[in-house]
KEKE-3310 file (N, C-alpha, C; in steps of 0.2 Angstrom, whole numbers, plus 5000, padded with zeros to 4 digits):
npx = (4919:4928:4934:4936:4950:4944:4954:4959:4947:4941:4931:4915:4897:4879:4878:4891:4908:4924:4944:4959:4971:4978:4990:4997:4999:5002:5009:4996:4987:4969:4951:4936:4923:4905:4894:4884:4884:4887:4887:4891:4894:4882:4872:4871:4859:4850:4852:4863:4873:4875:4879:4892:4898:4900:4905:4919:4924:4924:4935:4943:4945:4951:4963:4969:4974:4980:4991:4998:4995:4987:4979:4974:4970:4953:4947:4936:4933:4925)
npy = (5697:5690:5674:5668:5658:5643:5637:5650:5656:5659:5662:5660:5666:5670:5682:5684:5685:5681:5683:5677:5688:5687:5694:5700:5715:5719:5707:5699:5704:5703:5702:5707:5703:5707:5693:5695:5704:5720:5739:5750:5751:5757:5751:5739:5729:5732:5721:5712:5724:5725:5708:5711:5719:5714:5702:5707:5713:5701:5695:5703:5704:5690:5693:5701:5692:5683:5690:5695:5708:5726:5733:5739:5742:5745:5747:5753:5751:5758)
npz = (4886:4890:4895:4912:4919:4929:4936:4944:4951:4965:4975:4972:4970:4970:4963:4960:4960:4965:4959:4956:4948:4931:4927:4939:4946:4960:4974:4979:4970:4968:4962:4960:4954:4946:4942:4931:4917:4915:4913:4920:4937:4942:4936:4941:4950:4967:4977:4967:4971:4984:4986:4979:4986:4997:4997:4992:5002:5011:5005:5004:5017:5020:5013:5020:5031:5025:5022:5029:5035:5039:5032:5016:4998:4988:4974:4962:4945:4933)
capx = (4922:4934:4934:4941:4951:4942:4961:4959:4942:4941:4926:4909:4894:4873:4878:4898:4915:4935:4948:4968:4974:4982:4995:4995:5001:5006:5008:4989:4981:4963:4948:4932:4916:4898:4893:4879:4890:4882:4893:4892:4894:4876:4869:4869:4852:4854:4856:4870:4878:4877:4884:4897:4902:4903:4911:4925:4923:4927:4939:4947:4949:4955:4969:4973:4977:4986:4995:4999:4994:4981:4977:4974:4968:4952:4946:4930:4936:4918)
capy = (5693:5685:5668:5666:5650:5640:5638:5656:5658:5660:5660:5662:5669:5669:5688:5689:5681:5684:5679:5680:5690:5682:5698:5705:5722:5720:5703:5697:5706:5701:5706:5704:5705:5704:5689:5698:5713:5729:5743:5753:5747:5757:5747:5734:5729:5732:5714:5712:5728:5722:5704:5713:5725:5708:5697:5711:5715:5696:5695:5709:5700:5684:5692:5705:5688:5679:5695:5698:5717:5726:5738:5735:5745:5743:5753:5752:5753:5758)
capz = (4880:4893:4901:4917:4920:4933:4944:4944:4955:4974:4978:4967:4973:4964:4960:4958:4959:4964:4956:4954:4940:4927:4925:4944:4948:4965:4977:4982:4966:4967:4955:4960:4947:4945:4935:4926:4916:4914:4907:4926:4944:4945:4931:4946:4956:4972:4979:4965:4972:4991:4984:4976:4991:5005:4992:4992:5010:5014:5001:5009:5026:5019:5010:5024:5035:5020:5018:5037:5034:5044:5028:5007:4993:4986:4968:4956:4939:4930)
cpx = (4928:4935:4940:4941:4947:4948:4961:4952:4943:4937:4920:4903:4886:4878:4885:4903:4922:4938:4954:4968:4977:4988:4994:5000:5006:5003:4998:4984:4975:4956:4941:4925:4910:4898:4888:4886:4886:4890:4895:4889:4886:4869:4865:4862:4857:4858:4863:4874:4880:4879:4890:4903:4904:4905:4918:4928:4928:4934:4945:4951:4951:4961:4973:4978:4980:4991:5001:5000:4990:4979:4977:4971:4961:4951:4943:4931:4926:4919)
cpy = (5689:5680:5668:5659:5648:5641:5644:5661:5653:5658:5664:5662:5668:5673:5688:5685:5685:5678:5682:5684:5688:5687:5703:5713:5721:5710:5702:5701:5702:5706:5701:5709:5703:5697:5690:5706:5714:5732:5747:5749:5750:5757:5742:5733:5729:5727:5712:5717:5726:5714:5706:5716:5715:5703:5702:5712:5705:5695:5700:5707:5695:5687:5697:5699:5687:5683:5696:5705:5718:5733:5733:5742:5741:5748:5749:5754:5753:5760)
cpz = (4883:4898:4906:4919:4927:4938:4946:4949:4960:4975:4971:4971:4970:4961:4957:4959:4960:4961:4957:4947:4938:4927:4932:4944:4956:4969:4981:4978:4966:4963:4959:4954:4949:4940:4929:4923:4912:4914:4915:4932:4944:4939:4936:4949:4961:4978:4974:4969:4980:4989:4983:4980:4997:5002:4993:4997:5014:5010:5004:5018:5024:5017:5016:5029:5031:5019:5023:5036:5039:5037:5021:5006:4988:4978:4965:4950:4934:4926)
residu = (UNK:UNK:UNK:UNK:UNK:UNK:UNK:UNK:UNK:UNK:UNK:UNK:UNK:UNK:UNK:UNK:UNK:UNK:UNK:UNK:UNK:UNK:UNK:UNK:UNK:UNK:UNK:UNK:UNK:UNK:UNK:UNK:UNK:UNK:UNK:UNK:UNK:UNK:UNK:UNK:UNK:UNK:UNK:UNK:UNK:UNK:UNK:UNK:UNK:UNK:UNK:UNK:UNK:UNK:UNK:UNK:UNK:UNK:UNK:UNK:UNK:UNK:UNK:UNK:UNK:UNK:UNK:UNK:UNK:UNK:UNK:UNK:UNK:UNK:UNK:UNK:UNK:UNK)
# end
């Protein structure tokens, strides 16, 4: 039920999509989603599920550089 602003998408995928959060938690909040939504991550097909993990994965290493970290937290809220 919730649009996300276009300025607010990174990078978009067929399967999936990151984005900034509008209300982050912590500096470099990032949110990545499927674009098909189903109620459970293992709702997903499994090409969705593998888009979904290397979108987060690369996502993961672009923020680790922008961060200058060598670690992050990920987490599946299902």
């Amino acid at each position: 039920p919730f649009t996300i602003p276009e300025e607010h998408i990174i990078k978009k995928t067929q399967y999936s999509y990151v984005f900034t959060d509008i209300k982050p938690v912590v500096d470099g909040h990032l949110l990545v989603s499927p674009l098909r939504c189903v109620q459970f991550f293992e709702d997903l097909t499994e090409i969705e599920k593998r888009d979904f993990a290397n979108l987060a994965k690369l996502s993961g290493e672009i923020m680790k550089k922008h961060m200058h970290t060598t670690a992050l937290s990920m987490t599946i809220q299902n």
